[in-house]
N, C-alpha and C positions, 0 to 999 in steps of 0.2 A: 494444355497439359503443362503444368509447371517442371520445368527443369530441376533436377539436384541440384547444378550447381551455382541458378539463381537461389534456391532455396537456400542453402545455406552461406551465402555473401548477403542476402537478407539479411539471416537469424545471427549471424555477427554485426551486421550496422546496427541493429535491434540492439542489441550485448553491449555494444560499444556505446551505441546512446545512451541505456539505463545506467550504465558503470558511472562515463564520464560526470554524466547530468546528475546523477545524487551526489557525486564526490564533490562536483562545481557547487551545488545548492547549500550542500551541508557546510562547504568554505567558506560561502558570503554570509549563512545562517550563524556563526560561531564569532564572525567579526561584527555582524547586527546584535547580538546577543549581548556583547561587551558596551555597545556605543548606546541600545535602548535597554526600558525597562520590561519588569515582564508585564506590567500592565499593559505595554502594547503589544504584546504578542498576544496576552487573552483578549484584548477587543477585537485584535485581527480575528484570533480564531473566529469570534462569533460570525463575521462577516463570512470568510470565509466557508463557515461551515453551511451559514444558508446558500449562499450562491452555488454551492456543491451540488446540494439538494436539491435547488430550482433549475440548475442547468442539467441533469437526469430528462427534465422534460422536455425542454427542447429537440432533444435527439430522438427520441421516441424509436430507439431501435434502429432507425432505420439505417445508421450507421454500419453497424455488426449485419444486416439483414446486404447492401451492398457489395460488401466484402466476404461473405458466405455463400450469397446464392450461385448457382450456377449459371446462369444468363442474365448478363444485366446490359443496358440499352443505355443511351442518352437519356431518352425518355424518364428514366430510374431516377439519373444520377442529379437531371433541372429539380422532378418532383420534388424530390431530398433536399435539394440546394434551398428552393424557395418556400418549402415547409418552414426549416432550419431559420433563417432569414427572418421569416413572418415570425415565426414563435420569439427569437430573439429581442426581435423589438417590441412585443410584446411586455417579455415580460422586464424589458429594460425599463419602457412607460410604469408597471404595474408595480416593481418597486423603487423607482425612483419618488413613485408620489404615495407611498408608503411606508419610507424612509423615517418621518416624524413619529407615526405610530412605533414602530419597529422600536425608535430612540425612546420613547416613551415606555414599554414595554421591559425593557431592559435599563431605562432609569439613568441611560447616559449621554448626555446631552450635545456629546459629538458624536454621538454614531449617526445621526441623523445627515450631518455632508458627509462623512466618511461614505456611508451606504450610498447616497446621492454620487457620488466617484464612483465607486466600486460596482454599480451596476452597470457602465458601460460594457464592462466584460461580457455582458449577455451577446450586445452588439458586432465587438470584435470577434471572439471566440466561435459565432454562429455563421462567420461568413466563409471559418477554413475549416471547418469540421468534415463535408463533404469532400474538400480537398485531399485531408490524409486520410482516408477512407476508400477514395483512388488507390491513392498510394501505396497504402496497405495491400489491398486486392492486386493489383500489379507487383508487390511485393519490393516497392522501390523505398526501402527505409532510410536506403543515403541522405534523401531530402528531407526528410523526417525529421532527422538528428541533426542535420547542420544549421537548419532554420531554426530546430528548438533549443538547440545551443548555444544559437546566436540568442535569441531571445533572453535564455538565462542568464546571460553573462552581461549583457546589456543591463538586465533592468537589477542584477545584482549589486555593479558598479554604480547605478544610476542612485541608488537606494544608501549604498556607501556614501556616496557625495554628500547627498541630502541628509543622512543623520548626522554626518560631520557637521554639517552647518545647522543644525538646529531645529530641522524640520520632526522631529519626533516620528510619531506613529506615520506621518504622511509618507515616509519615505518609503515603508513597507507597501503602503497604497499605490503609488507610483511604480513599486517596484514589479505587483502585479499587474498592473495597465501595462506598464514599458516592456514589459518580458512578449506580456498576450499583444500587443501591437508587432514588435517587432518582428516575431515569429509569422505572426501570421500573413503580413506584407511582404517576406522573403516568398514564402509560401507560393503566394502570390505571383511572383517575379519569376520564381523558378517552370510555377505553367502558366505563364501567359502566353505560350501557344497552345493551352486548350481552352476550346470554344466555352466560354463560360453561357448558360443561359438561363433564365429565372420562368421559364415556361413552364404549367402544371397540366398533370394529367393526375386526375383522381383514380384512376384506375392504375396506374405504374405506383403510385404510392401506396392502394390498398393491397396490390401483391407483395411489396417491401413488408408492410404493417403486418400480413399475416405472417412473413416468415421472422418477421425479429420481434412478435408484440412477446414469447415468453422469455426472453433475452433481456428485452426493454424491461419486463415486472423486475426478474432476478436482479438487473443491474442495479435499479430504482432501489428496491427492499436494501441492497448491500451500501450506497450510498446514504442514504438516510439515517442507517443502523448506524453506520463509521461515521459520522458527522451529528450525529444527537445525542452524545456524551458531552462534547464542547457547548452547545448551545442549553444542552440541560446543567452545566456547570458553569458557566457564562450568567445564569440567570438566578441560582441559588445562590453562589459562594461573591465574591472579590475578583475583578480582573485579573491581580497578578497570582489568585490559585488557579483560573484558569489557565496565563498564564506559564509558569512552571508546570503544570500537567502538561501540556501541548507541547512544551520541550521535551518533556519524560515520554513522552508519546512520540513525537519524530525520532527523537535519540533510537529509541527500539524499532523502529519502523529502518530506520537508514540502516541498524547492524542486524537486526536479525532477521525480519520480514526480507529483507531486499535482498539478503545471503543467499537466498533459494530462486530468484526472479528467471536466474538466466535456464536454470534447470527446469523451472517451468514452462516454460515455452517451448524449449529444445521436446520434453516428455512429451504435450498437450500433441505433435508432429506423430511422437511412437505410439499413446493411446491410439489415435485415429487410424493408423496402420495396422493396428495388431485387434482393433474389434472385432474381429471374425475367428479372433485365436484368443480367446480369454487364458486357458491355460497358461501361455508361456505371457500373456500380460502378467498373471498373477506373480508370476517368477520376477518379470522386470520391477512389478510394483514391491514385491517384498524386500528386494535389493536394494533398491532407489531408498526406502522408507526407512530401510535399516541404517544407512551410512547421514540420510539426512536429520534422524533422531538424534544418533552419537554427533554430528556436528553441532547438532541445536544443543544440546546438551554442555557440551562444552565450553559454547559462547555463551548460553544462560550464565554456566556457574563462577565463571569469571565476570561479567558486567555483575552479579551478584553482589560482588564481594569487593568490586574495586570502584563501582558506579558512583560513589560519594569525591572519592579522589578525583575520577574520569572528567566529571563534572564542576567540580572546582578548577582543575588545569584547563579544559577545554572553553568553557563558559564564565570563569569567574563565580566567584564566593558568593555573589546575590544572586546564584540560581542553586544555591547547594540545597534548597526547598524541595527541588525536583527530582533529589534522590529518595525521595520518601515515598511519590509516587514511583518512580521507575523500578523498583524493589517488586512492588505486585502489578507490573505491567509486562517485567520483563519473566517475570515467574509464570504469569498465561500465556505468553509467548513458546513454552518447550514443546508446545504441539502444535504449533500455528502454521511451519512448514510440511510436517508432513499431510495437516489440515488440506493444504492448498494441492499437497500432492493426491489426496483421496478425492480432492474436485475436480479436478483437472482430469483423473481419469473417468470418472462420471461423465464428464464433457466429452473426453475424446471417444468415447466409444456411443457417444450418439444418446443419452438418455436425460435430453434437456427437458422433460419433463419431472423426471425426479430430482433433479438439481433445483427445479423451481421449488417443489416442493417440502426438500431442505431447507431451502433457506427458508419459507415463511418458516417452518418449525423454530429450526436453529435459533432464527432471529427473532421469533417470538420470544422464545424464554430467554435471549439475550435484553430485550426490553422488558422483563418481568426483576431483572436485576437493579432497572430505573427505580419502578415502583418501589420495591422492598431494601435492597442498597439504600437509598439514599434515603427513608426513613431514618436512618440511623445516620446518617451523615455520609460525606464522603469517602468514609473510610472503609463505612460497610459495604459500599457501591466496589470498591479496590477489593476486596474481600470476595464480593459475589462474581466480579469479572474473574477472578481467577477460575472458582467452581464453574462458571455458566461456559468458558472456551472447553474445560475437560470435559466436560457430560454435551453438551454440544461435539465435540473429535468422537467420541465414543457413539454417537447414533450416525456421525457420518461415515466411520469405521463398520459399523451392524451394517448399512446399507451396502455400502460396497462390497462387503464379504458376501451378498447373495448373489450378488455376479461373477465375482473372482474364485468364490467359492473356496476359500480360506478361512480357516476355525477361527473364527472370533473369538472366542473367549481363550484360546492359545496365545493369539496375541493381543489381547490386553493384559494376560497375566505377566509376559514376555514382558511389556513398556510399563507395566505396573514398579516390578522385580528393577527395572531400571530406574526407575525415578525414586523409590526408594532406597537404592543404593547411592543415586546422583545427590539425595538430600543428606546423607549420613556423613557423604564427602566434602561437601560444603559445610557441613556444621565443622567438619574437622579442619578443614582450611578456614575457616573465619575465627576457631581458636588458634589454631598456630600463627595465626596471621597478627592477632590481637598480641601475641607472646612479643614476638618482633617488632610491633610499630613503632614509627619514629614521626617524628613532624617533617617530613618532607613527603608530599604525594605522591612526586615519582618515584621514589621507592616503595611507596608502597602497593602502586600499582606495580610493578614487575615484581615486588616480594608475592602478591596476591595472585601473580600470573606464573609464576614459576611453583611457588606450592601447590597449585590447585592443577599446574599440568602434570608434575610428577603422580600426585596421587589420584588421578583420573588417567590417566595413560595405563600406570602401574594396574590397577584395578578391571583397565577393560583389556589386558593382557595377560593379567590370571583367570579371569573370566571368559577368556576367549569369546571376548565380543562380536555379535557377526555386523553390526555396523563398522567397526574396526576392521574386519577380516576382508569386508567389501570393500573398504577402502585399499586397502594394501593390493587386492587382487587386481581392481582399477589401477593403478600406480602401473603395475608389472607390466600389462598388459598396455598402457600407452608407453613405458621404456622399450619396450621387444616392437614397436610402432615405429620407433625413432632410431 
């Protein structure tokens, strides 16, 4: 039986790792940005995005299937270890000597060592997967976070040095090795009083397999889909479009996606609690969705409107390209929290079947946006990702409402009514804003951030907004705490 107040000295080292580690990552990522070009950040991508891809199969569930089940043995945790292991070297062999094609395929004549480098990661990364998987299920994220902090911070600095001196894209390369080594050798150190062992029992791994194989599909479909924009843009366009996309792409990934990360986890705890009381779920979930809309909504329409500026200050003037993408990445982004919030309750109240489900849908007509997008170039592609995340929120919206049993079409017209009103206010802050500008960017980020708070504040205060109203009531309620 898990203790409360392990549980939540946990879900703070949790918090405190994902805080720290994108704030560390996005520091050494802002200082690489100024020292390289973007053409090395789009051929990282490409690497990157396959090995994302290839390492889904290694794990084969049996990670989440450890950490979920109810009884797990030695027996469990060796099978795991030396599947994980085998698969690793595997597929370190299968693309190390498919490196050349790869280069060939993509038409650049160093991706061929680069990939030859870059797939050790299958090797290291397979030998501590097992390990925080433990850890997790024991709920001891302390180690978690300070190995993988050391790791980032190591192969950040290491990555600094090396572009200072000249090594270009290599330093990014290294930067991934030295992080995935590091970490995972702490890893290491921290249990080496537990017995490690490489013994298999095919029957301890088909009971893992059956409890994580619809876990292992959903994970698989969600990493390929998030990783087959880069490598499908990698292969049509110019390195440095891929490039500036992948900054426009972490940019909104570190402010907006990750805005919601702590809140998810802490929920994913309340869904699982309250699945036998859908009713007063429905209440928390209406709550939750209302104050994370008005939050999304206000950091949309600010990165909106200042992302051009944001990006020349932060990045330097030869990524101001990436404001072109981030304009309709950060505009599909205004549902993308409370997205996460509508899965997450699917999850906790036990319905990992329709979650699979989902996402083939979802993700199907998310790759139907490849086909027809990018007909038209990349810009149709930018176009279509915007439509394909909203009519996507809207079927995972329909589905949830038949368990929560909350009027759907009530509220979509409700987020409708707001997003329509959220556009009318940005049109009015990117003229007034226009009225004022000056050539200095920092002012015009804080002119762009001060007009658009007055008349968004203003607005959801004559409107008596109930994400606003949630919020204030949250507020009172942890002061009368203190």
């Amino acid at each position: 039986m898990v203790k409360k107040k392990q549980a939540v000295i946990a879900s703070l080292w949790e918090l405190m790792g994902k805080i720290s580690g994108n704030i560390i990552s996005f520091a050494f990522s802002v200082v690489l940005a100024r020292l390289l070009n973007p053409e090395d950040f789009g051929t990282i991508a490409i690497l990157i995005g396959i090995i994302n891809i290839a390492s889904s199969l290694w794990d084969a569930g049996l990670g989440s299937a450890l950490i979920q089940r109810k009884e797990v043995n030695e027996s469990h945790y060796a099978s795991a270890q030396f599947f994980n292991v085998t698969i690793g070297f595997i597929l370190f062999i299968l693309f190390y000597f498919s490196s050349e094609l790869l280069s060939k395929f993509y038409s650049k004549e160093n991706l061929k060592s680069l990939f030859e480098a870059m797939s050790l990661l299958f090797i290291i990364n397979a030998f501590g997967h097992i390990y925080r998987a433990r850890l997790r299920r024991d709920l001891n994220f302390a180690i978690i976070t300070k190995t993988t902090l050391a790791g980032v911070i190591v192969g950040g600095l290491l990555s600094i040095y090396l572009a200072l001196n000249g090594f270009g894209i290599w330093s990014l390369v290294f930067q991934y090795l030295s992080s995935a080594f590091v970490s995972n050798l702490l890893l290491y150190y921290y249990l080496r009083g537990v017995k490690t062992s490489f013994s298999f029992s095919l029957k301890s791994l088909k009971e893992l397999w059956n409890y994580g194989f619809k876990m292992f599909i959903t994970n698989m479909i969600e990493v390929v889909v998030g990783n087959i924009d880069s490598l499908t843009i990698g292969k049509l366009f110019a390195p440095s479009v891929l490039g500036v996309y992948y900054r426009a792409k972490s940019l909104n990934t570190f402010v907006v996606e990750y805005s919601a990360s702590s809140i998810m986890n802490v929920y994913f705890r309340v869904a699982s609690h309250y699945q036998d009381n859908l009713v007063e779920l429905g209440k928390i979930y209406n709550r939750i969705s209302s104050m994370l809309f008005f939050t999304t909504n206000f950091m949309v329409g600010f990165l909106f409107l200042t992302n051009k500026e944001i990006i020349t200050l932060v990045f330097g003037s030869k990524w101001i390209d990436a404001s072109y993408y981030f304009d309709f990445i950060v505009i599909s982004s205004l549902t993308l929290p409370v997205s996460y919030l509508t899965l997450n309750t699917l999850s906790g109240i036990g319905k990992s079947g329709i979650m699979l489900r989902l996402k083939i849908i979802t993700r199907t007509i998310y790759l139907f946006n490849f086909i027809i997008g990018f007909s038209f170039g990349i810009k149709g592609f930018m176009i279509g990702l915007v439509f394909v995340n909203f009519i996507n929120f809207g079927i995972e919206l329909w589905t949830l409402s038949r368990y929560l049993n909350f009027d759907f079409l009530n509220k979509i017209l409700k987020l409708g009514l707001q997003l329509i009103t959220f556009s009318l206010l940005v049109f009015i802050s990117h003229y007034l804003k226009s009225v004022f500008h000056l050539e200095n960017n920092s002012f015009n980020v804080l002119l762009g951030f001060v007009i658009f708070s007055i008349l968004f504040f203003y607005n959801a205060f004559l409107q008596k907004n109930e994400g606003l109203g949630n919020i204030v009531l949250e507020l009172k309620k942890i002061r009368n705490k203190t």
